[in-house]
Residue, then its C-alpha position, 0 to 999 in steps of 0.5 A: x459914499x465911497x468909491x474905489x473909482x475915486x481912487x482910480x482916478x486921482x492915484x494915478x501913481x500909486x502901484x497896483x499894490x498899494x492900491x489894492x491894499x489901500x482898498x481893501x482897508x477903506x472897506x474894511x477887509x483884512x490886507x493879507x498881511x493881517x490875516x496871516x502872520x508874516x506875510x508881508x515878509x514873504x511878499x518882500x522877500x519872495x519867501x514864503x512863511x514856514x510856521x511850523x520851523x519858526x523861520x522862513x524857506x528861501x526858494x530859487x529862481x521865483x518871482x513873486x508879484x505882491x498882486x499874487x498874494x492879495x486875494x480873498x476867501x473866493x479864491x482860496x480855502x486857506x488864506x483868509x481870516x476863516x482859517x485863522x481861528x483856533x483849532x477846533x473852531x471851524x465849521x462849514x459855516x465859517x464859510x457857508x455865512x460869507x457867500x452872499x444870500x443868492x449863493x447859500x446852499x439849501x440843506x435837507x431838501x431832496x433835491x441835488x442842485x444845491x449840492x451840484x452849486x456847490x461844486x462850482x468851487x473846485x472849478x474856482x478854487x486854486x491849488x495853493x502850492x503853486x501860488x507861492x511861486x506867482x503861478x496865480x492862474x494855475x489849475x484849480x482843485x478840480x482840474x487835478x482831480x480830472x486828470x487824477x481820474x483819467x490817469x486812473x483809467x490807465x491803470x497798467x494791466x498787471x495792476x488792474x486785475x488786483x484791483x476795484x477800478x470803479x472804486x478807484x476813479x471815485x476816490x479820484x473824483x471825491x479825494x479832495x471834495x472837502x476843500x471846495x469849503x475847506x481849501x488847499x491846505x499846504x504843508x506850509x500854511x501852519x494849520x496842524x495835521x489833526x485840524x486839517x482831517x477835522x475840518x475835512x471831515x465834517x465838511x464832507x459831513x455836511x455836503x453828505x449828510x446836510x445836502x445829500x442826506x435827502x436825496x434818495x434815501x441819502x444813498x448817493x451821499x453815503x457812497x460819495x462819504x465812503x469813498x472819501x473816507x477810504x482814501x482818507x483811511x489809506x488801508x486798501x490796495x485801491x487808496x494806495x493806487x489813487x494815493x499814488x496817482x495824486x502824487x503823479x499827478x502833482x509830478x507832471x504839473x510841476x514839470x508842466x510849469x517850469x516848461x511853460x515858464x521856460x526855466x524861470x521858475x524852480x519848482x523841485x521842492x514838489x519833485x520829493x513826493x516822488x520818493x513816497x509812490x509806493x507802487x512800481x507801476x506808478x514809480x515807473x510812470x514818476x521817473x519817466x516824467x523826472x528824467x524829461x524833467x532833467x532833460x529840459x534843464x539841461x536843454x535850456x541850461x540851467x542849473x536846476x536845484x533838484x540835488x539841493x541839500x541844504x537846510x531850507x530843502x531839508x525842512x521843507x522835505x520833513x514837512x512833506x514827510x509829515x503832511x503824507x505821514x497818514x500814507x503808507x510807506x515805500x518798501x525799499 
């Protein structure tokens, strides 16, 4: 029978790497160079794979470890064989059959326990886009929609009275639910728009419907769908407020990052969603975050890629512009 201590014990010189790769291919589970195309290119190079341009996107001042890039589909949603089936092919179930026996959720009852097991995976789950930067003990989906909420709460009071705030801090709360199966999918991973909304969608179908659906009339399921669903719909005053929060959100970790790694890292491609808030309360908020961001740089003296306008910056910005397309526009 094999054991991976047996390796341990004799490859004393082999890089983690390596070993890794060479354990997971003696138990037969895909390196990630085999469930994602070029990925190994990307692991050399510190470049991550850009399907959607044919080409790769070069990115200062990361350091990429190829341990970062090996991990399985309890850690993320997006690279994992589950994801590299044709579009149109993936269900909840795609990933619901990989949990072990003791871990598969129990639909149509009229208790809620299975459905609040299920949430212990926006507690695990990573958001991706920082992963590609070697940020591998990042936050997790639920620690961006906490703050998500609690920025909401702050709603500034010339907004407040135009607005539902109970309705916004649900959208918070449940905006990114469905990737708890479905998992971070980035502007970069490849996987079409259309694709992304379905698999959303029915996902939140089933934790809804399928787990929900019993519990007390369904009620609480049709309410936590309808929120979803309104943020995903993007037409209320309410989803663009919480659309807005997101990307402040995302504004503030990104600062957050590149203090903590003290300039060692270049995280501007993500400073681009700014220009998307749509609202002048949040706007205001965003700029605050982005003027600290260039007095940081210029502390530590660095230079910081922010102006950067060269081809790789432009591609990445028309993906970005695609993947907010559903959003509404900023009125200039």
């Amino acid at each position: 029978m094999f054991r991976p201590s047996h390796i341990f014990c004799s490859l004393t010189t082999v890089t983690i790497a390596s070993l890794t790769h060479s354990l997971l291919k003696a138990q037969g589970i895909k390196t990630l160079s085999a469930m994602a195309p070029h990925i190994e290119e990307a692991v050399q190079t510190n470049t991550p794979p850009c399907k959607s341009f044919g080409r790769a996107i070069p990115y200062a001042h990361q350091s990429i470890h190829p341990l970062t890039l090996t991990y399985t589909a309890s850690q993320s949603g997006i690279l994992n064989h589950t994801n590299k089936l044709p579009d149109g092919q993936w269900t909840p179930q795609t990933v619901l059959h990989t949990l072990p026996p003791h871990s598969q959720p129990r639909a149509n009852t009229s208790s809620p326990v299975a459905f609040f097991h299920m949430l212990e995976r926006l507690k695990t789950t990573k958001r991706e886009g920082w992963r590609r930067f070697g940020i591998s003990q990042g936050e997790s989906i639920s620690d961006h929609m906490y703050r998500m909420s609690i920025i909401t709460m702050l709603c500034p009071s010339s907004l407040r009275s135009r607005i539902d705030m109970n309705q916004c801090i649900k959208m918070a709360l449940v905006h990114d639910m469905a990737e708890l199966l479905v998992g971070d999918i980035t502007p970069v991973d490849g996987v079409l728009k259309s694709e992304k909304s379905r698999r959303e969608s029915t996902t939140m179908d089933f934790l809804c419907q399928e787990l929900l659906g019993d519990v007390d009339g369904g009620e609480a399921g049709r309410e936590i769908k309808q929120a979803w669903q309104e943020y995903e719909d993007s037409e209320t005053l309410e989803s663009h407020f919480v659309h807005d929060v997101d990307k402040m959100e995302l504004v503030l970790q990104m600062v957050e990052y590149e203090k903590s790694h003290e300039g060692r890292i270049d995280l501007s491609e993500f400073a681009h969603v700014a220009s998307r808030i749509v609202l002048p309360e949040v706007r205001q908020w965003c700029e605050q975050v982005l003027e600290d961001q260039k007095a940081y740089w210029k502390s530590i003296d660095k230079k910081h890629s922010a102006s950067q306008n060269g081809k790789e910056a432009q591609g990445m910005k028309e993906m970005q512009d695609e993947y907010y397309s559903h959003e509404p526009e900023r009125k200039q």
